[in-house]
BADOPA-232187 format. One record per residue (C-alpha): residue number from 1; x negated, y negated, z negated; chain. Coordinates in nm, 2 decimals, always signed. Layout:
<sites>
SITE num      u      v      w cadena
SITE NUM      X      Y      Z      A
...
</sites>
This chain:
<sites>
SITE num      u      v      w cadena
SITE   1  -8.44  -8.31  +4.57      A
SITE   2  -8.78  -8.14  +4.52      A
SITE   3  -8.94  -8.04  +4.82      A
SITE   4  -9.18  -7.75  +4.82      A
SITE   5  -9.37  -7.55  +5.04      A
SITE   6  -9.03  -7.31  +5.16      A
SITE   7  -8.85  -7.62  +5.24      A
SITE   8  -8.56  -7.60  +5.49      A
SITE   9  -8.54  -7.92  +5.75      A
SITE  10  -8.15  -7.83  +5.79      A
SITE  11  -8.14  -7.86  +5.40      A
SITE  12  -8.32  -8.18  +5.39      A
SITE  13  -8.15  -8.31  +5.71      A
SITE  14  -7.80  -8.18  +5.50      A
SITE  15  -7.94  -8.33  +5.18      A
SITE  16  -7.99  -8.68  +5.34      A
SITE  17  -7.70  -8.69  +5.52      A
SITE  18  -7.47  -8.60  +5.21      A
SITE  19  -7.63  -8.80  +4.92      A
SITE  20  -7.75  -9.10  +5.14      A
SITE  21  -7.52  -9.08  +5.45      A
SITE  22  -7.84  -9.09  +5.64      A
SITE  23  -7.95  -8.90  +5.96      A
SITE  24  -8.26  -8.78  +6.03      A
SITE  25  -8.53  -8.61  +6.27      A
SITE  26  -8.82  -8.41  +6.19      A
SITE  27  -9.09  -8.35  +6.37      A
SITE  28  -9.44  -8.19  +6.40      A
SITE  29  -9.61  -7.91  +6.20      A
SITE  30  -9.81  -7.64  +6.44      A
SITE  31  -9.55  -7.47  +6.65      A
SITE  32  -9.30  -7.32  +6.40      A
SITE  33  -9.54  -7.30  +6.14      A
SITE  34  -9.46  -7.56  +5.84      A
SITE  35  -9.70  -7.69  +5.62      A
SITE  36  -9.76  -7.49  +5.28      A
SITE  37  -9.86  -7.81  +5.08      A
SITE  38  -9.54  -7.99  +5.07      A
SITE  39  -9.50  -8.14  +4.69      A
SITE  40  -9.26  -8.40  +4.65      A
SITE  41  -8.94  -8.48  +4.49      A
SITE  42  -8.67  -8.73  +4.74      A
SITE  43  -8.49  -9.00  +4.46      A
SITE  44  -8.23  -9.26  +4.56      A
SITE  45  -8.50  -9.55  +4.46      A
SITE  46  -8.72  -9.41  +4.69      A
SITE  47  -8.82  -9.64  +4.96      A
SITE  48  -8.77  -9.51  +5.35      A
SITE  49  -9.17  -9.56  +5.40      A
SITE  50  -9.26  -9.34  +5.10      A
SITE  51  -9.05  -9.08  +5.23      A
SITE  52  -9.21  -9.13  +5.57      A
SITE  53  -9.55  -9.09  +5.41      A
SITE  54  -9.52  -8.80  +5.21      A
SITE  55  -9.38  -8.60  +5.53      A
SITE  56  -9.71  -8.79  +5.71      A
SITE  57  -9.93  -8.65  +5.46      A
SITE  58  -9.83  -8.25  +5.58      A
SITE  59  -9.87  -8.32  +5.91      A
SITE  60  -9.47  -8.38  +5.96      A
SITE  61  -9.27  -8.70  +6.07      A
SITE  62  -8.94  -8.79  +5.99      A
SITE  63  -8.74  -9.07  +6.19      A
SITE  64  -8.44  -9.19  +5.96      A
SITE  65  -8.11  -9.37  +6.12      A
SITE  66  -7.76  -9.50  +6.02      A
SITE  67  -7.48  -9.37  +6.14      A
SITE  68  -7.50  -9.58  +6.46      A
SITE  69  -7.82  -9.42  +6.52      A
SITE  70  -8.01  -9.67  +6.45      A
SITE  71  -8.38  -9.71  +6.28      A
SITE  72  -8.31  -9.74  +5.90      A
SITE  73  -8.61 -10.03  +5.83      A
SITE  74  -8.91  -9.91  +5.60      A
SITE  75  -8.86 -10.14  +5.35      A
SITE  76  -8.46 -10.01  +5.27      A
SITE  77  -8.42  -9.77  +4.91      A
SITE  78  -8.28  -9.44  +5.04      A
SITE  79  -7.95  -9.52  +4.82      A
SITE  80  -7.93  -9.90  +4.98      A
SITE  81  -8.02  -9.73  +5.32      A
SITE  82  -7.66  -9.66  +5.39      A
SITE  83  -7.57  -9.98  +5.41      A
SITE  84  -7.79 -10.11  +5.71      A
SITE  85  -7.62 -10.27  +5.98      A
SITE  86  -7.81 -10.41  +6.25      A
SITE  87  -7.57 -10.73  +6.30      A
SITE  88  -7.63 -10.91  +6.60      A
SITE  89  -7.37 -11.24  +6.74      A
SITE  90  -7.12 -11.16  +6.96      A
SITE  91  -7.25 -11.39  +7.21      A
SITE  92  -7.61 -11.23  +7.24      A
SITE  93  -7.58 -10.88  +7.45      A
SITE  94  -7.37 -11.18  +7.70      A
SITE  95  -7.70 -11.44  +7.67      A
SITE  96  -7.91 -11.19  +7.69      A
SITE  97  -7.77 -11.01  +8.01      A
SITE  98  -7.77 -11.35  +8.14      A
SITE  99  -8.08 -11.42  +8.10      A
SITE 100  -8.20 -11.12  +8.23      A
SITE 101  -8.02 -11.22  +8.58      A
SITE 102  -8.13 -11.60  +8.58      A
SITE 103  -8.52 -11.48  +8.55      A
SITE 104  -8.45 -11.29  +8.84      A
SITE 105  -8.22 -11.51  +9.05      A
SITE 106  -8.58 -11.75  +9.06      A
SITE 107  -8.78 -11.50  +9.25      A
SITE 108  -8.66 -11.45  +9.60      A
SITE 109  -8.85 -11.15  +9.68      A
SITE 110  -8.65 -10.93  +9.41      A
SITE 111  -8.56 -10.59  +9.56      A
SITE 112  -8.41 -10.39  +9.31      A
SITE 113  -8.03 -10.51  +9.45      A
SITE 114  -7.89 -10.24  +9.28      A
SITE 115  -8.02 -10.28  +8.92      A
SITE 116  -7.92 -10.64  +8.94      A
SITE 117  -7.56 -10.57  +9.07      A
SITE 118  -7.55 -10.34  +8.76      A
SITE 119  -7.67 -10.59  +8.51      A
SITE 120  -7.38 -10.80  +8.66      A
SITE 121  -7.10 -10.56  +8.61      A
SITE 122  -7.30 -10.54  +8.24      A
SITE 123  -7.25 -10.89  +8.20      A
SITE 124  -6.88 -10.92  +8.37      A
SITE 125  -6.78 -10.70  +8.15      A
SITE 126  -6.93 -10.86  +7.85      A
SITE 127  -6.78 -11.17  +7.90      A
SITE 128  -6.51 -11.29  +7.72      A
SITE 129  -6.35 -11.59  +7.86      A
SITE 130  -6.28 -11.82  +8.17      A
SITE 131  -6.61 -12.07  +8.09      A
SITE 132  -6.84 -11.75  +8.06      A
SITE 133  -6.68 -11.63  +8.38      A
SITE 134  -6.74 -11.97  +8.54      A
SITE 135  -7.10 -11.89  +8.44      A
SITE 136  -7.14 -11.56  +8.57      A
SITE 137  -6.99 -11.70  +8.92      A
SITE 138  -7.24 -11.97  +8.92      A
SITE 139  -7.53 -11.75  +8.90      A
SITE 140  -7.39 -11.48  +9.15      A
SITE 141  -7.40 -11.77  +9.37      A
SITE 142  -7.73 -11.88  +9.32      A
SITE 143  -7.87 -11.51  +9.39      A
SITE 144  -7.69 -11.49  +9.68      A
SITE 145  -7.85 -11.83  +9.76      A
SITE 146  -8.22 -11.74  +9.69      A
SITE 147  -8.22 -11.37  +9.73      A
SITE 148  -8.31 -11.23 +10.08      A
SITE 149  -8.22 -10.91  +9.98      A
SITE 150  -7.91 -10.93  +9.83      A
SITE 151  -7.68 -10.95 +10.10      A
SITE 152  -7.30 -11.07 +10.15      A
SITE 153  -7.12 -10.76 +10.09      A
SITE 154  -7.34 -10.72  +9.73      A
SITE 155  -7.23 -11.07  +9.68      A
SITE 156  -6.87 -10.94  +9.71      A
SITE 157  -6.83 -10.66  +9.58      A
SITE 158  -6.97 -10.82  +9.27      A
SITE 159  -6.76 -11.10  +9.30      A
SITE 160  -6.46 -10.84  +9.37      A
SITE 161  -6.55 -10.75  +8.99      A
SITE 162  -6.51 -11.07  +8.83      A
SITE 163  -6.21 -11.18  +9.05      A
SITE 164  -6.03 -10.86  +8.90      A
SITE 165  -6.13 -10.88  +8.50      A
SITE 166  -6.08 -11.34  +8.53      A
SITE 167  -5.96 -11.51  +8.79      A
</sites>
């Protein structure tokens, strides 16, 4: 697709979308103005950073995603772009939640009791067996136990949680 100085951004954003299966965003230019020395042609070979640079160079940004709406990596071809997939274990939103909670369970003086009951129900709901649960319980004891601020009745209703969705 050749773009030009009367380019459309719906007809690129289209374009993209259609051919690739690609979102986009683009932004910048002065006000509504767009830039009058566009000159470039968009080819499935062409790699996501070359498109990114030849908007750049007329003052415009474009921010490419998959259809999860997630970054599309500079180094993908437009045609292979499709394609990303932003794999991650099934065990590391869990580990990472968890993680999250043991860093704070070692400082006492924590006071952000409600973020950390949230991160909980995150992880509660996350889990998906008995041992994981075990392990959740485990550490909801421990900030109970070294956390001033989080009180019985956080303790409980967070307990109340995991009680209903394990044991």
């Amino acid at each position: 697709m050749y773009i030009g100085a009367n380019f459309s951004e719906e007809t690129i954003k289209k374009y993209l979308k259609v051919t690739y299966d690609i979102n986009s965003k683009i932004t910048g230019g002065v006000g509504k103005q767009k830039p009058t020395h566009l000159n470039f042609t968009i080819v499935g070979n062409m790699m996501v950073i070359d498109l990114i640079k030849s908007f750049k160079r007329s003052g415009l940004n474009i921010k490419l995603f998959n259809s999860d709406g997630i970054s599309i990596p500079n180094y993908y071809r437009l045609v292979d772009a499709k394609d990303f997939k932003n794999e991650r274990d099934k065990d590391y939103d869990f580990d990472q939640l968890f993680s999250s909670l043991k860093s704070i369970s070692s400082s006492s003086d924590y006071s952000d009791v409600e973020w950390i009951k949230r991160i909980f129900s995150r992880l509660i709901k996350k889990a998906r067996n008995n041992d994981e649960a075990d392990l959740i319980n485990n550490l909801l004891a421990l900030v109970f136990k070294v956390n001033d601020k989080f009180l019985e009745s956080d303790f409980n209703e967070v307990q109340k949680k995991l009680k209903k969705n394990f044991f």
